[in-house]
C-alpha positions, 0 to 999 in steps of 0.5 A: 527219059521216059518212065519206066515200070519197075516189073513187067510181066509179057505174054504174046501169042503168034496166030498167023504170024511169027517172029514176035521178039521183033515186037518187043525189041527197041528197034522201030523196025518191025519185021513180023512175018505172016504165015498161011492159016490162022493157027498157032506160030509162036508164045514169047514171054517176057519177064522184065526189072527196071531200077534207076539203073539196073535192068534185068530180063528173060524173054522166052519164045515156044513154037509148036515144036517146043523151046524157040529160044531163051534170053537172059540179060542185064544192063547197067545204065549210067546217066548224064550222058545216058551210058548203058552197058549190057550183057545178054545170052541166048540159048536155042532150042536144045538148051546150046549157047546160040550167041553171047552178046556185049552191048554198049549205048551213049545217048546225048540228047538228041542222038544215040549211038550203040555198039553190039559184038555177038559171039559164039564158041567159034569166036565173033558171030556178028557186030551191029552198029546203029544211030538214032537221031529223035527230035520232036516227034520225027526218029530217023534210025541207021542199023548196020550188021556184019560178021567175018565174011563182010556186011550182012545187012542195012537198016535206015529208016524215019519214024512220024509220030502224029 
């Protein structure tokens, strides 16, 4: 498992792009969008605490109209097998809940399996399953997202590192 820093302290800032939480996600897919001209889209920060078991983070995204969105989450990870499991809230732009999310991983050398169930005041908003599969320096990756009204979209993709 890698190392990891036991504070973090982020700051990006969109010009000519948007969508920056995907930059800082644990999803290998990327889906930065381009916007036209150069100027200013979006600042994110991220303020992050790593244990050896505990993770605590707030991530925070402004646009030019303001708040974004806001996150706040914890996670508890278990080791051997690795067993992590997390709660995360996000709040949009008028301070209102936007999702609630439970979260739970396995990882089992060289695979890893997680499940994620977002929730809203209405009830279940989405469920996410996905599946990484890592050896050597190759990642091949499947993330699956549906809601009440079927499936929402797929993810499956390989990742070579050089």
């Amino acid at each position: 498992m890698p190392q990891v820093a036991p504070f973090l302290a982020r700051s990006l800032t969109g010009f000519g792009v948007k969508d920056l939480e995907y930059l800082i996600d644990n999803d290998p897919w990327t889906e930065v969008t381009l916007v036209p001209g150069w100027y200013f889209e979006e600042e994110l920060l991220q303020f992050a605490w790593s244990a050896d078991c505990w993770r605590l983070y707030t991530t925070w995204m402004f646009t030019y109209a303001g708040l974004g969105f806001g996150e706040l989450g914890v996670s508890y990870r278990f080791s051997q097998p690795v067993v992590e499991l997390g709660a995360y809230l996000r709040i949009n732009g008028s301070f209102a809940l936007d999702w609630a999310k439970l979260q739970l991983g396995v990882t089992v050398d060289p695979v890893s399996v997680y499940s994620a169930t977002a929730f809203d005041f209405f009830g279940l908003k989405w469920e996410e399953i996905g599946l990484k599969i890592q050896f050597s320096q190759v990642l091949i990756y499947s993330v699956t997202r549906f809601d009440l009204s079927g499936l929402n979209w797929i993810k499956v993709g390989f990742e070579l590192k050089f």
